[in-house]
N, C-alpha and C positions, 0 to 999 in steps of 0.2 A: 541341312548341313550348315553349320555356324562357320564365321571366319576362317577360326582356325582350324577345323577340320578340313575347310575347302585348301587352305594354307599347305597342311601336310599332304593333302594329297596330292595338288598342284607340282609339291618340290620331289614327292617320291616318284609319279608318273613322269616327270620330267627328267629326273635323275635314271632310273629304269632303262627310259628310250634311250638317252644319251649312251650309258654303258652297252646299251646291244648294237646300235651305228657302231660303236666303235670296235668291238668284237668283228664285225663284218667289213670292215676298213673304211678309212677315212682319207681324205687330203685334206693337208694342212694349207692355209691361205693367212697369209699377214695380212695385217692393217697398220700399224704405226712404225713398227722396227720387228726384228729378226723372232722376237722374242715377246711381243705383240700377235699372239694367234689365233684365228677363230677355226673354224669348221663348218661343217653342214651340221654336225648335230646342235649347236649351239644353236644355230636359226631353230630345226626341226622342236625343238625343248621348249625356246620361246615362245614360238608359234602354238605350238599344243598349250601354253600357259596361257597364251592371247583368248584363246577360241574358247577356251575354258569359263574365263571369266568374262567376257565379251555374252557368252549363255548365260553364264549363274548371278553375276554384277555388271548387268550392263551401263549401267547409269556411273558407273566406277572411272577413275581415271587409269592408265597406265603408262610405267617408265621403264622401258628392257634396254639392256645394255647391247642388245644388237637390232636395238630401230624403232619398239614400239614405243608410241608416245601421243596419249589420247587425254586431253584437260580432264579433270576430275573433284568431286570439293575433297573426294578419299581419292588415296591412289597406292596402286598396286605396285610396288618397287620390283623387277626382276631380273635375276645371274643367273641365268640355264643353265650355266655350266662355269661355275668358279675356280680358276686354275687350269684354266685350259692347256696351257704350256705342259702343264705335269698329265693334265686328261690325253693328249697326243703323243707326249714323251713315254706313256705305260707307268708313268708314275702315278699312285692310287692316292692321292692326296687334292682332291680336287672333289663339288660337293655342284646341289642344286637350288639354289635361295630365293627367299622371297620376304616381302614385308609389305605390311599396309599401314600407310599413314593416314593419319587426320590432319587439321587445322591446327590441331594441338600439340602431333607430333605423332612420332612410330606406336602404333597402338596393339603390335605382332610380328612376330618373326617364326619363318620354318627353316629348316636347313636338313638339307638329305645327304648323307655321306654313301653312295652305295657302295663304295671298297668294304665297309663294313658294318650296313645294315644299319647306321644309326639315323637314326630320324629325331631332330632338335628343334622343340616349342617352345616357344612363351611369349611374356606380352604384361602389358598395363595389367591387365584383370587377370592373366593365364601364370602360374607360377613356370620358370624354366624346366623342360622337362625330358629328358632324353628313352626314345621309345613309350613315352606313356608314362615312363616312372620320376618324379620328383627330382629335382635337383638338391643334394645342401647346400645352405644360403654359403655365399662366397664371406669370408673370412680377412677381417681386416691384416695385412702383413706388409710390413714394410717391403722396398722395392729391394732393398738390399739382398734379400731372400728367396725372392722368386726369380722365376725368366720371365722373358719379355720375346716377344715376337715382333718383327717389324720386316721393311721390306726398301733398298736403297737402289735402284735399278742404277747401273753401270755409267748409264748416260748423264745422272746428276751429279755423281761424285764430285767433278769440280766446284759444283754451287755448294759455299759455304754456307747459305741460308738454309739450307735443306739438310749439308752433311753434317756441321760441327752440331747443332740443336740434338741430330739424330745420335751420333757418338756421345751425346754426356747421358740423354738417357738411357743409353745402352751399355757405357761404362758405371750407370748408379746400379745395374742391377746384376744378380748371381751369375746368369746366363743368358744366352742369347740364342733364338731359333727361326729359320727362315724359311715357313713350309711351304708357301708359293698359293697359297690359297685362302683369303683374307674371311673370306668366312667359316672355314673349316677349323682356323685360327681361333675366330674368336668363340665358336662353340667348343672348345678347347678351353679359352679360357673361364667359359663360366660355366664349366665342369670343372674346375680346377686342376689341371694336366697343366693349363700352362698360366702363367701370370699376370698377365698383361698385355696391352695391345699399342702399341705407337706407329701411326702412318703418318702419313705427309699427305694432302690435295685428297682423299680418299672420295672416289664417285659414289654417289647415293646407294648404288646397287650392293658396291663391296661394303658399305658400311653398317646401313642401318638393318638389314636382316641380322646382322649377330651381335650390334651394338644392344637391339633388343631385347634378346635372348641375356645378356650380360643383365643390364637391367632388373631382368626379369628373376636373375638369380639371385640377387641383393647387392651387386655391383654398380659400381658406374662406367658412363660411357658420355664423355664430355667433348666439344669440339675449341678449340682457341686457336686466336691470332699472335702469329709474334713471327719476327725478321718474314714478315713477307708471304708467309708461308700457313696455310689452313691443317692445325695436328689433328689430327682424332686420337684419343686416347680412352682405353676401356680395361677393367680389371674392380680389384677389390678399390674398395673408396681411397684408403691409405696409399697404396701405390699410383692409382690415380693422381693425387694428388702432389706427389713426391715428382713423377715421371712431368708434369705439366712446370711442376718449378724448376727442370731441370729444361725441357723445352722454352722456356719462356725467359730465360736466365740470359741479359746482357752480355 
C-alpha cells in the first residue's frame, strides 16, 4: 500500500469509528473555551491513526491534534475529527484529515467527509481527487466573484490585528461562509463549491491536509505575515492573490 492509499484509508477508518461512538453517545469535554470541544471519539480516531502507522511507517514522525507527537524526517499531520463542535452538536459538517510532509514540505493529503461518503486526495505527484475520480484544475477568478470561507471566534473580535485584515478580505469578496470545519472547507474549495480559504494562526492539523489537496487541484495555498498575525490563504492563484493584498494592506 503506497502513501496515499494508507492516507485514504487512515482518514476513512477513522472517520467510520468516529461516526459510530457518536450514534451510540458521547460526552462532550472542553479544553480552551465553551466552544473548544473534544470527545472520546476524537482520542479513539487518533489512536487507531497512531497504531496504524506506528505498524506500516514506523520510522515516520507524528503530529495529532489530540497529543501525538513522535520526531520524524516525514511526518504524519493528524484532525481525527475536524469540526468537532458541529461533530457533537449533530451537525454533519465535520470530516477526518491527514497529511504527510517532508523536508520539502506537504507531499499528501486525505480528508473523509462521512455525512456524505466523500473521500478527498491528492498531493505533489497525486492529482486532487474526490472518490477516485479527478478533480477540474481550479480556475483562475477574481475574489470579487467567489466566496470565501473564514473563521472569526468571538473572543478575538476586539483584536484589530486579526478582525479589520479579516473584514477587508471578506468585504473584497461575493460572499462569505462559516462551515466550522477547516478542512472540509478547503476540500470544498478545490472542488470549486467554494472559493477561497482565509484563517488566522491556523494549527498545522487544520491546515496542511486541505491546503494540499488545493494544491493539488491547480490552486494555491500561501501562508504570510502581516500586523502581527500568521494568514493562510488557499483557492484559485488570482483570488489568492487578491485576498493576501487585502490581508497585508496598511
Amino acid at each position: 500500500m503506497d502513501d496515499l492509499q494508507l492516507a485514504a484509508s487512515l482518514v476513512r477508518e477513522a472517520g467510520t469509528l468516529a461516526a459510530d461512538m457518536l450514534l451510540a453517545g458521547l460526552e462532550t469535554m472542553h479544553k480552551t473555551s465553551i466552544s473548544d470541544v473534544v470527545s472520546a471519539a476524537d482520542h479513539a480516531a487518533e489512536e487507531l491513526i497512531v497504531s496504524r502507522l506506528r505498524t506500516e511507517r514506523g520510522q515516520d514522525g507524528l503530529l495529532g491534534e489530540e497529543g501525538a507527537n513522535v520526531p520524524g524526517v516525514r511526518r504524519w499531520v493528524i484532525d481525527p475529527v475536524d469540526g468537532t463542535y458541529n461533530f457533537l452538536a449533530g451537525i454533519p459538517i465535520w470530516c477526518s484529515a491527514i497529511a504527510l510532509e517532508e523536508p520539502g514540505g506537504p507531499v499528501l493529503g486525505a480528508i473523509y467527509h462521512p455525512a456524505s461518503g466523500e473521500l478527498w486526495t491528492g498531493g505533489r505527484e497525486h492529482p486532487a481527487a474526490r472518490n477516485g475520480v479527478p478533480l477540474a484544475a481550479l480556475q483562475n477568478r477574481p475574489l470579487a466573484e467567489i466566496s470565501i470561507s473564514t473563521y472569526l471566534h468571538p473572543t478575538t473580535l476586539p483584536d484589530e490585528s486579526l478582525r479589520e485584515p479579516l473584514l477587508r478580505a471578506m468585504q473584497g469578496a461575493a460572499t462569505v461562509r462559516m462551515l466550522g470545519s477547516g478542512s472540509v472547507e478547503m476540500a470544498a474549495v478545490a472542488a470549486g463549491r467554494l472559493g477561497a480559504w482565509v484563517h488566522a494562526n491556523t494549527k498545522p492539523w487544520d491546515w496542511l491536509p486541505g491546503a494540499t489537496l488545493v494544491r493539488a487541484a491547480g490552486g494555491a495555498a500561501e501562508v504570510v505575515e502581516a500586523h502581527g498575525q500568521r494568514w493562510h490563504v488557499a483557492g484559485n492563484k488570482r483570488a489568492v492573490d487578491e485576498a493576501i493584498e487585502l490581508v497585508i494592506k496598511p
